[in-house]
N, C-alpha and C positions, 0 to 999 in steps of 0.2 A: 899534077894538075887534078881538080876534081870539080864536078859539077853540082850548082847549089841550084835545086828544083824550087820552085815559089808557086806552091797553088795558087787559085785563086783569093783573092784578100787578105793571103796570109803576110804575116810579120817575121823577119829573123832582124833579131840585133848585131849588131858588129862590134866583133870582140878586138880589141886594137891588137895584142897580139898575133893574133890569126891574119891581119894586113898587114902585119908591118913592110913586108916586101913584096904583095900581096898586087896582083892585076886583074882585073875583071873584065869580060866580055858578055856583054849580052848577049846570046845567042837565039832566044825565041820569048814572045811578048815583050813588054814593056816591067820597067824597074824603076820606082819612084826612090829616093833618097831622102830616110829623115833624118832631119838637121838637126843639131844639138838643142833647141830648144822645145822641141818636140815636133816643130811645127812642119807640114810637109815641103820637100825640095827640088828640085827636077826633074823629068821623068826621062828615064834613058831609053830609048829604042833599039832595036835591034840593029846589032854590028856596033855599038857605042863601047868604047870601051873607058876605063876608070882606074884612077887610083882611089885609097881611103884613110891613108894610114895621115892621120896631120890635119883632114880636113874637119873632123868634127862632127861629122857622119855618124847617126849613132843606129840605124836600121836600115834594112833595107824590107820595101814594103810591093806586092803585084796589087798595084791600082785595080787591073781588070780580076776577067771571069777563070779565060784561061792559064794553064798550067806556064810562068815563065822560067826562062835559065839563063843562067851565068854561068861562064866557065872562067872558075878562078885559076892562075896562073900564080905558080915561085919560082923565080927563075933561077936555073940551076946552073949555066954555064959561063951564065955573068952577075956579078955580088951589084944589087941594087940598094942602094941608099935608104934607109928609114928618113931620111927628113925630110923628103919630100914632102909638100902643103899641098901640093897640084890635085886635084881631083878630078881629071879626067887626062887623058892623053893615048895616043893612037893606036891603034889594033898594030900597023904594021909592025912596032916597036917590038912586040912580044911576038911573032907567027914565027921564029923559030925556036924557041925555047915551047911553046905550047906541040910542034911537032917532035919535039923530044923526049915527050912526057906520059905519060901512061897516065886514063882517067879513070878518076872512080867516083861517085857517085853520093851525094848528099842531099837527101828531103826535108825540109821545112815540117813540122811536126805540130797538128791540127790547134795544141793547145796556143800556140803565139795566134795561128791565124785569127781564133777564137777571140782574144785578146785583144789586137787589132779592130775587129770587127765590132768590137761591144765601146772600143776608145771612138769608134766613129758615129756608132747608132746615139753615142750618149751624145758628144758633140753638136751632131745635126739636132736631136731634141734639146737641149739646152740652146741653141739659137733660137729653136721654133717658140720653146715659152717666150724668152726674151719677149721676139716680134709679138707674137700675139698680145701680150701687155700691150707694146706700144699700139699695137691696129686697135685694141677696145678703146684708149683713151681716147686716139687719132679720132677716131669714131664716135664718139660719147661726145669729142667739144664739136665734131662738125655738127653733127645735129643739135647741138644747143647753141650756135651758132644760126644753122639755119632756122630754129626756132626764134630765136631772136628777133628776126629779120622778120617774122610772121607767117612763116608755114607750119601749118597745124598739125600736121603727119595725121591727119582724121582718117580712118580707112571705112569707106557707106559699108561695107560688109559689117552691121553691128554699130555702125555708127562710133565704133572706139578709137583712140587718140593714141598712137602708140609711144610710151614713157620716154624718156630716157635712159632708165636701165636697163629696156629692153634691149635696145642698140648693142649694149655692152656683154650682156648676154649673147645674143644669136652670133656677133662678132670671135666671142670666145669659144665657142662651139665649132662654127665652120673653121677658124682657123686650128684649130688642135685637128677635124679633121683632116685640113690639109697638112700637117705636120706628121698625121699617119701616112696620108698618101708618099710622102718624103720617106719615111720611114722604110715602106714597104716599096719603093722602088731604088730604094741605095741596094737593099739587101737582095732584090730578085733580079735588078736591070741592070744591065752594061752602060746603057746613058741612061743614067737616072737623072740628070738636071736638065738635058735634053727635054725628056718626056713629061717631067713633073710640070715644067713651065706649059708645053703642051696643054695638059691636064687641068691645069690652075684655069688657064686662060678662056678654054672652052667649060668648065663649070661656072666660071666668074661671068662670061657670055649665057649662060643657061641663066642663074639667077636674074638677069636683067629684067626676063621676061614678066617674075611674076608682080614690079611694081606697074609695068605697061597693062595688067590685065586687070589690077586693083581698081579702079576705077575713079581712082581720084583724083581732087583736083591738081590740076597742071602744076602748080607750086610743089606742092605733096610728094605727085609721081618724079617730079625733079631731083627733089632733093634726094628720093629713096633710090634712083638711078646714084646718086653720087656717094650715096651712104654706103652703096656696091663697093665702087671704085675706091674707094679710101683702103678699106682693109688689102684687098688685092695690091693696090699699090706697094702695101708695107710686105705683107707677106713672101708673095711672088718671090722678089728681087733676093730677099734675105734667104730664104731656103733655097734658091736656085744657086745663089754666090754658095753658098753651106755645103751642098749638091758637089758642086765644081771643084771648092777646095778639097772635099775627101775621095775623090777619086782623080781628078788632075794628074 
């Protein structure tokens, strides 16, 4: 029997031969399972136990901060079946073969975590461009829409009209910031989609304030309240969902 350490966000792959008879307990933090396609699979908690060998399992990933384990089991006193497909099944099953076994000890080695961590920082920003494209367009036709309709986005500070492509601009700006704020709370926080939605929501409240202090007309300040809300609408949702799937 020997125990497989998982820092935090680190990655080990799973070698089929090393499971082929092969049972797993979780013993401390949580144990996500990635699936053959890359994409991530359930998360097992503590006292969860698992088969691998047949399921198509092809890593095992510590979603959190701290340090998880598994204590893998080969049972030595009864010959267990490689064709097993089942990927999970009960602790009691294995608690006397696992008292018959002397443990030794295996660590997850910083370079997968590494790995792991840079396959998720790139994913979460490859969503965040994504959205942000869509929130400048989302944004570009609301306001040539509300132009349309006759608000003149005049702002008395200067008496200037503000463009069109400014919309698409300051859009694409604050949302790439928010794509850092994602960034920098997957890699430092334990709930990063928690706090990021948080974050979003109270800056996206902050901005409200400075079309209410512009001074213009009711039309104007209307529109520029909802020119807010478009972007947030797209971003939010999409980096928070982004958020949730890499750590889940």
């Amino acid at each position: 029997m020997r125990t497989l350490a998982l820092r935090g966000g680190t990655r080990v792959a799973v070698v089929a031969a090393e499971w082929c008879d092969a049972f797993g307990v979780v013993t401390r933090g949580r144990v996500q399972l990635e699936l053959r396609d890359g994409e991530p699979g359930p998360v097992l908690g503590r006292d969860a136990g698992f088969w691998l060998h047949g399921t198509g399992v092809r890593a095992l990933r510590n979603p959190g901060r701290r340090t998880a384990r598994v204590r893998i089991v080969t049972p030595g006193a009864r010959t267990v079946t490689c064709q097993s497909t089942h990927p999970y099944a009960s602790h009691r099953m294995m608690k006397d073969d696992m008292n018959s076994m002397n443990d030794t000890g295996v660590v997850t080695g910083p370079a997968s975590g590494r790995t792991s961590h840079t396959h998720r920082l790139r994913g979460l920003a490859g969503t965040g461009f994504v959205a942000t494209l869509a929130a400048m367009v989302a944004t570009t036709l609301a306001a040539a829409l509300a132009q349309a309709v006759g608000v003149d986005f005049e702002v008395p500070d200067g008496g200037e009209t503000i463009p069109l492509p400014g919309f698409a601009v300051v859009t694409g700006f604050f949302s790439v910031v928010g794509i850092v704020i994602a960034v920098a709370l997957l890699r430092w926080s334990a709930r990063p989609a928690k706090r990021f939605v948080w974050t979003a929501v109270s800056l996206t409240a902050i901005s409200l304030v400075p079309p209410l202090l512009s001074g213009a007309n009711t039309a104007t300040t209307t529109a520029l309240l909802g020119l807010h809300l478009v972007p947030a609408a797209v971003m939010i949702p999409a980096l928070a969902r982004s958020l949730r799937t890499r750590t889940d």
